[in-house]
C-alpha positions in Angstrom: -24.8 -10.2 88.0 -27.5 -9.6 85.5 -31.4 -10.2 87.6 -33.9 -12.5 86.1 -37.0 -10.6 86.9 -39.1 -13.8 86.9 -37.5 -14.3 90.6 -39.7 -11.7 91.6 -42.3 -11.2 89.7 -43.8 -14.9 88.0 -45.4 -13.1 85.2 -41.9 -11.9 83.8 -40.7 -14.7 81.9 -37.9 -13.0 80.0 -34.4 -12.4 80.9 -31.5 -10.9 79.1 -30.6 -13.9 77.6 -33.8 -13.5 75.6 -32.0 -10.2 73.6 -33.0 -11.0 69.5 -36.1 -12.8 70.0 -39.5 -11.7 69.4 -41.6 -11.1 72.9 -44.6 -9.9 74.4 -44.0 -7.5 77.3 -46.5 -5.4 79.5 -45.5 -2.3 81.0 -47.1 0.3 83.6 -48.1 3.2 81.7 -49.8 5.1 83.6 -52.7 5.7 86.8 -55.7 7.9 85.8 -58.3 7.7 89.0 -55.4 5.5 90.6 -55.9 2.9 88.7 -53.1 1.5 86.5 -53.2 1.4 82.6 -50.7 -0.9 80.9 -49.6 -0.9 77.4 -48.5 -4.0 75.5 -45.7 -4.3 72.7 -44.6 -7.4 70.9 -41.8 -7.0 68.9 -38.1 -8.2 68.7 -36.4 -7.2 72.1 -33.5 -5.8 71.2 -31.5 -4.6 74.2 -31.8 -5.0 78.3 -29.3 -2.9 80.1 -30.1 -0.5 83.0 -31.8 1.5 81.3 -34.7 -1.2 80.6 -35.8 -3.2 77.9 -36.3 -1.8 74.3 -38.4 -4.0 71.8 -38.9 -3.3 68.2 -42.6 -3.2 67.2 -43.9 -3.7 63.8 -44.0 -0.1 63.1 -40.3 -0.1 63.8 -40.0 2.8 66.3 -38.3 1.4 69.6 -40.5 1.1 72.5 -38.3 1.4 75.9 -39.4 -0.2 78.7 -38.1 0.7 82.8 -37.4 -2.5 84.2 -39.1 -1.4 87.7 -42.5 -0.6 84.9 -42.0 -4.1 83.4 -45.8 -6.2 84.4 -45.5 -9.2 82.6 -43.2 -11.1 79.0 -42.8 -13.7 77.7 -41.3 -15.1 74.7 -43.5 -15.3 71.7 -43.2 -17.3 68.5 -42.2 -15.6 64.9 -44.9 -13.6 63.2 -47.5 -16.3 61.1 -46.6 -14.6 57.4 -49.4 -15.6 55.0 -49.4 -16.4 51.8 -49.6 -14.2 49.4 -48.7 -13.6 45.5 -45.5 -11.9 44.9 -45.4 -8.1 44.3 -45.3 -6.8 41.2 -41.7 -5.3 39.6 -40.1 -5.3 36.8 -36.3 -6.1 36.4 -35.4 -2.1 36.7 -37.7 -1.3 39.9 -36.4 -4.3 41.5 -32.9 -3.2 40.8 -33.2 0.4 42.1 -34.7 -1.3 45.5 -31.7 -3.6 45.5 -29.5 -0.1 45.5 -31.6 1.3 48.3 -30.7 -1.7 50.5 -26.9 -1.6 49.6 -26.6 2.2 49.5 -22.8 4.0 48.8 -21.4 5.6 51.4 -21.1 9.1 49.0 -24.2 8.7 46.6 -25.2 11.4 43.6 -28.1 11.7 41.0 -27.5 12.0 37.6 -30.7 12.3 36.2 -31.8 9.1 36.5 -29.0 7.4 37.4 -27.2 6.9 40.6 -23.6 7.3 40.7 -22.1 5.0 44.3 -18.7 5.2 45.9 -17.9 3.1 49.5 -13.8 3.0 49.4 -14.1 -0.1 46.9 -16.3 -2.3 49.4 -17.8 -4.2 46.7 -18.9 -3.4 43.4 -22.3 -2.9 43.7 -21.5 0.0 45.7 -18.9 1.6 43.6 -20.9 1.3 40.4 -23.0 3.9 38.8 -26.9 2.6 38.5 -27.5 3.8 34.6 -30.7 3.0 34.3 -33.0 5.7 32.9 -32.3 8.7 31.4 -29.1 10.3 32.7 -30.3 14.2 31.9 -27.7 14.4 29.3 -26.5 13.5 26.2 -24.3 10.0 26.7 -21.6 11.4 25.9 -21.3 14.1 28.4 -23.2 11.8 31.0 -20.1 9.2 30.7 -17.6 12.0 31.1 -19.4 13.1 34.0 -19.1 9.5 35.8 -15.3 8.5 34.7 -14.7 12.6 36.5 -16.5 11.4 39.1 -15.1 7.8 40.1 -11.6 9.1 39.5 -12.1 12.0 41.9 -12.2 8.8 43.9 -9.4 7.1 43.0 -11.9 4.6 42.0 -12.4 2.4 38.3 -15.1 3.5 36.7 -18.0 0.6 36.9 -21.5 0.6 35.4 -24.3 -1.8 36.6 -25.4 -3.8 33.2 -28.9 -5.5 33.8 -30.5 -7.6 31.9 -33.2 -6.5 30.3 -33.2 -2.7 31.7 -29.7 -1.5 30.5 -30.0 0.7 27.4 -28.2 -1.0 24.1 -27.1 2.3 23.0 -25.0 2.3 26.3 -23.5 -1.4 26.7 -22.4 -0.5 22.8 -20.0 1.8 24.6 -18.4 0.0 27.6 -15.9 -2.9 28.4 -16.6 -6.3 28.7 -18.8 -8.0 31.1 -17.7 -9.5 34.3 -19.3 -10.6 37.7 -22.9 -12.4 36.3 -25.4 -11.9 39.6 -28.7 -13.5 38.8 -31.1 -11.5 41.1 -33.8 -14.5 42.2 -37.3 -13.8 43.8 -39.6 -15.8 46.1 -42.8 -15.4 47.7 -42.1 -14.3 51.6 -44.4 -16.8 53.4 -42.5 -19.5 52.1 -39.1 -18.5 53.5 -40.5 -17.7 56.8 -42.1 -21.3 56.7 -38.7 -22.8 56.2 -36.8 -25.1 58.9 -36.3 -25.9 62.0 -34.5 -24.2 64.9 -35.1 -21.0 64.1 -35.1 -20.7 68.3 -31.1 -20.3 68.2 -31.9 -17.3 65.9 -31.6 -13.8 67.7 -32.1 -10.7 65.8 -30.6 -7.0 66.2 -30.4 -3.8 64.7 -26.7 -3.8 64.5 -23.6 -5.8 63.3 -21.7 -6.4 66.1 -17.9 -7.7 66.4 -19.2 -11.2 66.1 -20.7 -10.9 63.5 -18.9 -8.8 61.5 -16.2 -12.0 62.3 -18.0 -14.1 60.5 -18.7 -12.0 57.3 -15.9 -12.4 55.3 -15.8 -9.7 52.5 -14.3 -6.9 55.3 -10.0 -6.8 54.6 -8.0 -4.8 56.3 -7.7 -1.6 55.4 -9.9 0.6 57.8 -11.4 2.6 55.3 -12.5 0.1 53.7 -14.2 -1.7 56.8 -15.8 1.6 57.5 -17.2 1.9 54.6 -18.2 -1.7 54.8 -19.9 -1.2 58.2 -22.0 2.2 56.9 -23.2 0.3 53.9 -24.1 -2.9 55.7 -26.1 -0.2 57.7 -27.7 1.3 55.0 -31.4 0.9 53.6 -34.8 1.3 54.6 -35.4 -1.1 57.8 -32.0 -3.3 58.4 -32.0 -6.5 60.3 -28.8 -8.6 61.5 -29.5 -12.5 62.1 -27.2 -14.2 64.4 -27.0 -17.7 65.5 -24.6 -17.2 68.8 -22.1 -20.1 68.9 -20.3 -21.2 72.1 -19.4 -19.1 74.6 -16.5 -16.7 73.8 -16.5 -18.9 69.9 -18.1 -17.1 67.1 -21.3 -16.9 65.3 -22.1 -20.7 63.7 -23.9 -18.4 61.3 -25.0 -14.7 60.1 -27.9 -13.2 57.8 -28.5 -10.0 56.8 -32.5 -8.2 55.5 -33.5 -5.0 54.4 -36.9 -4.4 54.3 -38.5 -1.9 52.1 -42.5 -1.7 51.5 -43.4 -4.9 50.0 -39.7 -6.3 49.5 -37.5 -8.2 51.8 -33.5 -8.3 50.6 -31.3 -11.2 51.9 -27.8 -11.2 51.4 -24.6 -11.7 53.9 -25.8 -15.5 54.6 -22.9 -17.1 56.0 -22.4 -20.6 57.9 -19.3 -21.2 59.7 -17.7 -24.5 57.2 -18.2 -26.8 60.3 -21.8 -26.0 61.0 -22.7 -26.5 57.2 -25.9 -28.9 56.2 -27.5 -28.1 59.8 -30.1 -25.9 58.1 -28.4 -22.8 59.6 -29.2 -20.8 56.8 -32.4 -22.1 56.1 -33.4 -20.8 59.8 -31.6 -17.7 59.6 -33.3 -16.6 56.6 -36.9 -17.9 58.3 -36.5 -15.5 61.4 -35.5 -12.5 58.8 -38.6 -13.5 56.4 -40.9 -13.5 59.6 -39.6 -9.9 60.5 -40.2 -9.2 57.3 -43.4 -10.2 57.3 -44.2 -8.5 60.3 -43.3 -5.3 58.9 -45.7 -5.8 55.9 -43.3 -7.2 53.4 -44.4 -10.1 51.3 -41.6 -10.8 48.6 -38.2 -12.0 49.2 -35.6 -11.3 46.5 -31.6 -12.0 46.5 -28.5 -11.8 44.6 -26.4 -14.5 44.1 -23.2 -15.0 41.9 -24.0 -17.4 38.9 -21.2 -19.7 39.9 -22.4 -20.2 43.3 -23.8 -23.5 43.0 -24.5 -24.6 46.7 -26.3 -21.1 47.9 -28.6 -21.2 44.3 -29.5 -25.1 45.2 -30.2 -23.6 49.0 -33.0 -21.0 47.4 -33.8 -22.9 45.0 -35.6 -25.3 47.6 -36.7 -22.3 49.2 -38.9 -21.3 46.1 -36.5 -18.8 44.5 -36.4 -18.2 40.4 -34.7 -16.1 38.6 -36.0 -12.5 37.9 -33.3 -11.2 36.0 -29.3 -11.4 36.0 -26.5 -8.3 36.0 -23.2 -7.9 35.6 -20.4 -4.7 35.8 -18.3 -3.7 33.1 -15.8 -0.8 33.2 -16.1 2.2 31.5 -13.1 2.8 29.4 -11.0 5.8 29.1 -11.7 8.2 26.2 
């Protein structure tokens, strides 16, 4: 039976149940001339097991916590982002962040470029990034990528952005396919956004329920490896959960990757019978105010041109359009 702590000591007003949300806890640290010195963390608590507590501070290295050492917690509401302009990138920088927060599984430089491979899990991550200067002459760059992806067994794809793509390259490859528009919004204003952002819990990892509700896995285990080591991947990685039932599924799911001044959201999903309950909307709050917290300030996403319902969904949030990309293949010589 898991122990509410709060039966014995009032000031302890967490329990397990509390696992994803953002706390306050107070711990003994230490006696120096017996008397005690605490410590106090506030971040998201993201496990409670025998072992203790661990919470998730700001600076992002876990602080673990002996249960018999735990003073005093509480539950805490999500960090007050503020206002402020959006950082400054152009269409290329924002792109190479957008690779650091869906990174291939096998990843190589080629000058400039970034040649990705993850077992065909999407094709953002089996794509070469050609932006920049390759270190070669074109011609012996794009012989070097089709040797490459076919060492792979995989098609050979090139990330097209627009503007950042060279025109002496998109002269030379297939036709264009996939059109992402890659919006941008000022943080605060996500984190602002919707109510019940209470069901929200937050972790480090995907678990099984949530990889359940994310729908892009098959069934080929290679493939849903490589699927769970990308989803992994980047800088600072957040899962969002909104538990449903007990023993049903996630009503809905939200992935962030935070890196410097730049949230990424991606992985929104909302179980068909919990859509227009401003899941998503709440999901993406708790992420933007873990964001926040970690010093971020912009939000950017990628989202299929077709995809009416999620662009109307940021639109309201305060998203525009930075920049759009597509893939075209590379064809054989």
């Amino acid at each position: 039976m898991t122990r509410d702590p709060s039966q014995s000591r009032p000031e302890v007003r967490i329990d397990r149940s509390d696992v994803g949300r953002r706390v306050s806890v107070r711990r003994l640290s230490e006696f120096v001339d017996d008397r005690p010195v605490f410590r106090d963390s506030i971040g998201v608590l993201t496990s409670w097991d025998d072992h203790g507590l661990t919470v998730v501070p700001r600076s992002g290295e876990p602080v673990l916590v002996p249960e018999k050492l735990l003073v005093a917690g509480k539950v805490v509401p999500p960090f007050p982002a503020r206002r402020a302009p959006l950082p400054a990138a152009t269409p290329v920088e924002l792109q190479r962040i957008a690779g650091r927060g869906w990174p291939g599984v096998e990843q190589q430089a080629l000058g400039e470029w970034t040649l990705r491979a993850a077992a065909g899990f999407t094709q953002r991550a089996n794509s070469v990034q050609a932006l920049g200067d390759p270190g070669l002459p074109l011609p012996q760059a794009l012989a070097a990528v089709r040797d490459w992806y076919a060492a792979r067994g995989l098609p050979a794809l090139v990330e097209v952005v627009t503007p950042g793509t060279a025109d002496e390259l998109r002269a030379l490859l297939g036709p264009l396919r996939s059109p992402t528009l890659v919006r941008t919004a000022p943080l605060a204003g996500v984190a602002r956004a919707g109510a019940g952002q209470d069901r929200v819990r937050l972790s480090r990892t995907a678990d099984i329920g949530w990889m359940s509700l994310y729908g892009r896995l098959g069934e080929d285990p290679a493939v849903r490896e490589a699927a769970r080591r990308v989803l992994h991947g980047g800088p600072s990685v957040w899962f969002a959960t909104v538990p449903g039932a007990p023993g049903q599924p996630p009503l809905a799911i939200g992935r962030c990757v935070v890196d410097g001044p730049w949230a990424c959201f991606g992985a929104i999903e909302v179980q068909p019978y919990a859509r227009r309950a401003g899941l998503a909307t709440a999901v993406m709050a708790v992420l933007a105010s873990r964001a926040a917290e970690e010093g971020a300030s912009g939000a950017y996403l990628q989202v299929e041109a077709g995809n009416e319902g999620a662009i109307a969904l940021y639109d309201g949030l305060g998203f525009t359009t930075s920049h759009t990309y597509h893939y075209a293949p590379l064809p054989q010589e």
